[in-house]
C-alpha positions in Angstrom: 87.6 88.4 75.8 88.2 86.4 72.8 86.4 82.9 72.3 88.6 80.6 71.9 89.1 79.0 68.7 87.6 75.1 68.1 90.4 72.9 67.4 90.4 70.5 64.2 92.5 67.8 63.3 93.2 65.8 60.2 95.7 63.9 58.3 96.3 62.0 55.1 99.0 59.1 54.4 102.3 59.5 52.4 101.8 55.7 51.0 100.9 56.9 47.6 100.7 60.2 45.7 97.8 62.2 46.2 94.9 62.1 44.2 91.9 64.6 43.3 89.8 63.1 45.5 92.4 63.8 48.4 92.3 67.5 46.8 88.7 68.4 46.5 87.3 66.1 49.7 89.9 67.2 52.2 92.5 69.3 51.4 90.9 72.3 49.4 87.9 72.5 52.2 91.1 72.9 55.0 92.2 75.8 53.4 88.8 77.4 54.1 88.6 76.2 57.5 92.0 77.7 58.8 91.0 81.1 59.5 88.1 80.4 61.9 89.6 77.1 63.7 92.9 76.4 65.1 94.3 73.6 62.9 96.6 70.7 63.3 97.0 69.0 59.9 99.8 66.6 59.5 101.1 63.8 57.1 100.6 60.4 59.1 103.4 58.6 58.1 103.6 56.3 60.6 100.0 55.1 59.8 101.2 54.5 55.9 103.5 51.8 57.6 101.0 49.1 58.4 101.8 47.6 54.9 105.3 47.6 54.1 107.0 50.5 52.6 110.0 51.1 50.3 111.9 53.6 52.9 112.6 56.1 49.6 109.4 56.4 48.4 108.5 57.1 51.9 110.5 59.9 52.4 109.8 61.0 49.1 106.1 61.2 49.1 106.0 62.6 52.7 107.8 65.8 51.6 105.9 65.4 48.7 102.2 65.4 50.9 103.4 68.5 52.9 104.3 70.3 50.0 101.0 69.9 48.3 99.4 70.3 51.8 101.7 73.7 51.2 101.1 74.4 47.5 96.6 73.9 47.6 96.6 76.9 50.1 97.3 75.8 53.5 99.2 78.3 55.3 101.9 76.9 57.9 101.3 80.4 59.5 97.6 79.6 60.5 98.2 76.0 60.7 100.3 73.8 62.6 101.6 71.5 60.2 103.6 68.8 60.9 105.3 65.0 60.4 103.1 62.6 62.8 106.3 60.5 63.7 108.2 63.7 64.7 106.1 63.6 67.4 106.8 61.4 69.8 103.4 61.1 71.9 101.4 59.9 69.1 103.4 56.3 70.0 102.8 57.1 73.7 99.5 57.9 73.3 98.9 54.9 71.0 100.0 52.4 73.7 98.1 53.6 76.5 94.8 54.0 74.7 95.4 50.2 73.5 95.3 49.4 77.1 91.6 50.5 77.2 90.6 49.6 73.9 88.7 45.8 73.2 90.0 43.3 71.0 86.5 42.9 70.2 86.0 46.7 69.0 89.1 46.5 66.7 87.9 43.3 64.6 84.8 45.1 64.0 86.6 47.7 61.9 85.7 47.5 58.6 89.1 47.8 56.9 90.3 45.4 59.2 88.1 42.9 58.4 88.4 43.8 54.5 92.2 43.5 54.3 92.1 40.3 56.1 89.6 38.8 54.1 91.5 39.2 51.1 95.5 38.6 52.9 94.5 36.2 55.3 95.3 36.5 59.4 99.0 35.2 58.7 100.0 38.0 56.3 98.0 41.0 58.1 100.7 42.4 60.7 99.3 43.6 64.8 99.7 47.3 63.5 96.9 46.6 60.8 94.6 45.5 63.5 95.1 48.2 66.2 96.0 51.2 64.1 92.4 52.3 65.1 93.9 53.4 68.4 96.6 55.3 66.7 94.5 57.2 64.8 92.2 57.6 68.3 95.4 59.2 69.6 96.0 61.0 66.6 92.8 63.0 67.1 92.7 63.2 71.2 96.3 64.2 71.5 95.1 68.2 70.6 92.0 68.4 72.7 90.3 68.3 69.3 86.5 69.7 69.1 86.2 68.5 65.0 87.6 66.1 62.4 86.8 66.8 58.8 86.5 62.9 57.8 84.3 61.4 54.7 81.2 58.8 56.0 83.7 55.9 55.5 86.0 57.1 58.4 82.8 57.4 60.9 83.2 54.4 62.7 86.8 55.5 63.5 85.6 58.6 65.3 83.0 56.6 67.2 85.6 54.5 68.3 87.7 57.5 69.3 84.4 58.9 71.2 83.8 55.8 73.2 87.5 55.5 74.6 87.5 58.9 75.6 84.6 58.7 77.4 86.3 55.4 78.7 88.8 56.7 80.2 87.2 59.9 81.7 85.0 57.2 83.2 87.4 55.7 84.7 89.4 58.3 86.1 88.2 61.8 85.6 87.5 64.3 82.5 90.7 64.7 80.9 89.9 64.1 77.2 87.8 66.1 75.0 85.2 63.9 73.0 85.5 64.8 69.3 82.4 65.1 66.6 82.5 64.9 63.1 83.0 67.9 61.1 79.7 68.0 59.7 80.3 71.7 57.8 80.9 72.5 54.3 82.7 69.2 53.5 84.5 68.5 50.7 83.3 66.5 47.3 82.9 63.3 47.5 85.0 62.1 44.0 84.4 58.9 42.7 86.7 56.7 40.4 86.7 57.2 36.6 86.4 53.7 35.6 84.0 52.4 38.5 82.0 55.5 39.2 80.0 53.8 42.0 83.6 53.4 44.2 85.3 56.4 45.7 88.4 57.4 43.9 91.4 55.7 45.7 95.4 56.0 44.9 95.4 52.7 46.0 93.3 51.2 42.8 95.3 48.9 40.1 93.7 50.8 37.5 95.6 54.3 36.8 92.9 55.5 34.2 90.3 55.3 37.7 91.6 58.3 39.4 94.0 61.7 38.6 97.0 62.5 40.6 97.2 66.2 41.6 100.9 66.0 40.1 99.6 64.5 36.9 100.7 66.5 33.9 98.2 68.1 32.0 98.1 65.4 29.0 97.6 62.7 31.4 94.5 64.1 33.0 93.1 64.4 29.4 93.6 61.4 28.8 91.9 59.8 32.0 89.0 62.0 31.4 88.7 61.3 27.8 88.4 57.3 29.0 86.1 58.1 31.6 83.4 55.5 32.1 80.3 57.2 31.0 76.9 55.6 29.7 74.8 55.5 26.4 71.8 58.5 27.4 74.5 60.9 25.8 72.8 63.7 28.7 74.5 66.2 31.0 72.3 65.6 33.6 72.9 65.6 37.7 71.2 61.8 38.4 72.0 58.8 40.3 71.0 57.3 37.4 74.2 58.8 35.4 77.2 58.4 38.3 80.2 58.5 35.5 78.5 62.2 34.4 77.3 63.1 38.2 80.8 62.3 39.2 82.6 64.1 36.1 80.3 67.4 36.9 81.3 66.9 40.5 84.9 67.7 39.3 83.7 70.5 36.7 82.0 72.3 40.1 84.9 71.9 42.3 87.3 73.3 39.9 85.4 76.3 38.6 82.8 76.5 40.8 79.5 76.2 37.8 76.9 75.1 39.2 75.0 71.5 37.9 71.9 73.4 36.4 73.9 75.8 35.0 75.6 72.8 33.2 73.0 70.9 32.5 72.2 73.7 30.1 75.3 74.5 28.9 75.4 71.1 27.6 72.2 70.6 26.6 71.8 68.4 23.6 75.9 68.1 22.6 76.4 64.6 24.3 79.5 64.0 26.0 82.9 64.9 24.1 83.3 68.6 24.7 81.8 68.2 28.1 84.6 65.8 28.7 87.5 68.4 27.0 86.0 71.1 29.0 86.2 69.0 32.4 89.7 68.1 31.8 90.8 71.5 31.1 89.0 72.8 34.2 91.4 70.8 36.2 94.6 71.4 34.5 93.8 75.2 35.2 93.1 74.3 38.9 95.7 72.6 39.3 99.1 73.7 37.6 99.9 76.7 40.0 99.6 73.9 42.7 101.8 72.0 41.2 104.3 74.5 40.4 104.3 75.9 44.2 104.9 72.0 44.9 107.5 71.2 42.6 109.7 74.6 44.1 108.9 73.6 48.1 109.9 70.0 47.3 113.3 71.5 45.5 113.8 73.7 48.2 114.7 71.6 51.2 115.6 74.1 53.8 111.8 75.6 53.8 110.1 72.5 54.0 112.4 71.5 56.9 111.5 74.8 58.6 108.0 74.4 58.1 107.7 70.6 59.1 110.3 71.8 62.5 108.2 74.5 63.3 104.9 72.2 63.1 106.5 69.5 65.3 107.3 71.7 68.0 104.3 73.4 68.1 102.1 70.0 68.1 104.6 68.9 70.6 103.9 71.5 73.3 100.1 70.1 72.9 100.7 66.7 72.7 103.3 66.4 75.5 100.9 67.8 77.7 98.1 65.2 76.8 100.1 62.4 77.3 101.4 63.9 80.9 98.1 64.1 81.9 96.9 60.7 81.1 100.1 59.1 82.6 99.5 61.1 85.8 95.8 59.8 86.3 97.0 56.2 84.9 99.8 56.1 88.5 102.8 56.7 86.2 105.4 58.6 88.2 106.1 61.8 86.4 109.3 62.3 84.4 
């Protein structure tokens, strides 16, 4: 008999376009993953709208996220891939877990407590403070065994662990407790211009971080400006994060490993170790972007894809939220 497959989940936002850092810490390490796990991967759109959002450019960049999701290597055959607001138990699911989740336990999130810090309470709207349980539902709604996440999205998962076992407590076992997908996880790329902060699309600075749609004299041009430092060596340190983090990049894209460049680039400083790293990752990345610029020109594809996904989630998802509502007292549909 054949063991069945773990099940992972994960998901990135549509509320900007996706960056390098999206590439090499999530989405390339999927497309390893696929083959050995049953995957749900889908674009969380309805988490991007917990700050306000032009309703083009949403639409826009969600095709846009699937496409890429599409274009890195991410097969819609192995995967079920899919638009989170096309499935309608990710609401359902979001409401009844806020019913057994602590006002106390969402003030404590950190990117609550960041955002209204620097907004204030008045401008930072109910879906900022609870999307926590969203994203708890997100994850329990597939009986998922893994979620690939960096270190900054722990506390989310331990949230998502503790109202699981909340509600099996309360009732009986009828969600499965997640970990953290502590496997071959993907880099960890820092911004160009602040190389001690991870690379966000979200920065005010475009020169801190490349877009995996940025044409290929853009990139050299944010890799030529890269903050470095005055040692002028190629060396893998702490000491060094603007060169640690631009060999990061070097690695993921051509796979050299950080001796080998140490002596590749022994004693030449830093201006045809920058070239070289630039031109690593318009050669990584142009047949993505070409795949991405034909899916997001062929509509009818993408919609099958994205149907396909939702339907497939749905069968899972449905039966999650039936479940819960049963043990709840709701009277079945």
């Amino acid at each position: 008999m054949e063991d069945k497959k773990k099940v992972i989940f994960s998901g990135i936002q549509p509320s900007g376009n996706l960056t390098i850092g999206n590439y090499y810490g999530a989405i390339k390490n999927w497309v390893k993953l696929q083959d050995e796990y049953d995957c749900f991967y889908c674009v969380v759109d309805m988490h991007a709208i917990t700050v306000r959002q032009e309703p083009k450019d949403l639409r826009r960049r969600t095709l846009e996220v699937l496409s890429l999701y599409v274009a890195a290597g991410v097969d819609p055959d192995k995967n079920t891939l899919f638009i989170q607001s096309h499935v309608p138990a990710h609401a359902e699911i979001a409401w009844l877990l806020n019913c057994y989740t602590y006002i106390g336990e969402l003030s404590r999130m950190t990117q609550f407590k960041d955002k209204s810090a620097r907004y204030g309470d008045a401008s930072v709207s109910a879906g900022l403070f609870d999307y926590p349980a969203l994203m708890a539902g997100d994850i329990l709604l597939y009986n998922t065994d893994l979620v690939p996440v960096g270190i900054d999205q722990k506390q989310h998962i331990e949230l998502t662990r503790d109202l699981a076992e909340r509600f099996n407590n309360i009732y009986s076992p009828t969600l499965t407790i997640p970990e953290i997908y502590l496997g071959e996880t993907g880099a960890k790329v820092m911004d160009l211009q602040e190389p001690t902060k991870k690379m966000s699309k979200s920065s005010d600075n475009p020169n801190s971080y490349i877009l995996m749609m940025d044409p290929a004299e853009v990139i050299r041009k944010k890799i030529s400006r890269s903050v470095t430092d005055s040692i002028g060596v190629v060396k893998y340190s702490d000491e060094q994060p603007g060169i640690k983090n631009l060999m990061t990049l070097l690695n993921c894209a051509t796979g050299m490993s950080f001796e080998a460049m140490e002596k590749k680039y022994e004693g030449q400083g830093y201006a045809q170790f920058k070239i070289d790293v630039a031109e690593a990752l318009i050669a990584d990345l142009e047949p993505i972007q070409k795949r991405a610029r034909e899916l997001v020109e062929d509509k009818e594809q993408l919609e099958a894809i994205y149907r396909k996904g939702a339907d497939k989630a749905s069968a899972v998802a449905n039966k999650t939220v039936r479940k819960m509502m049963k043990k709840i007292g709701f009277i079945p549909r």
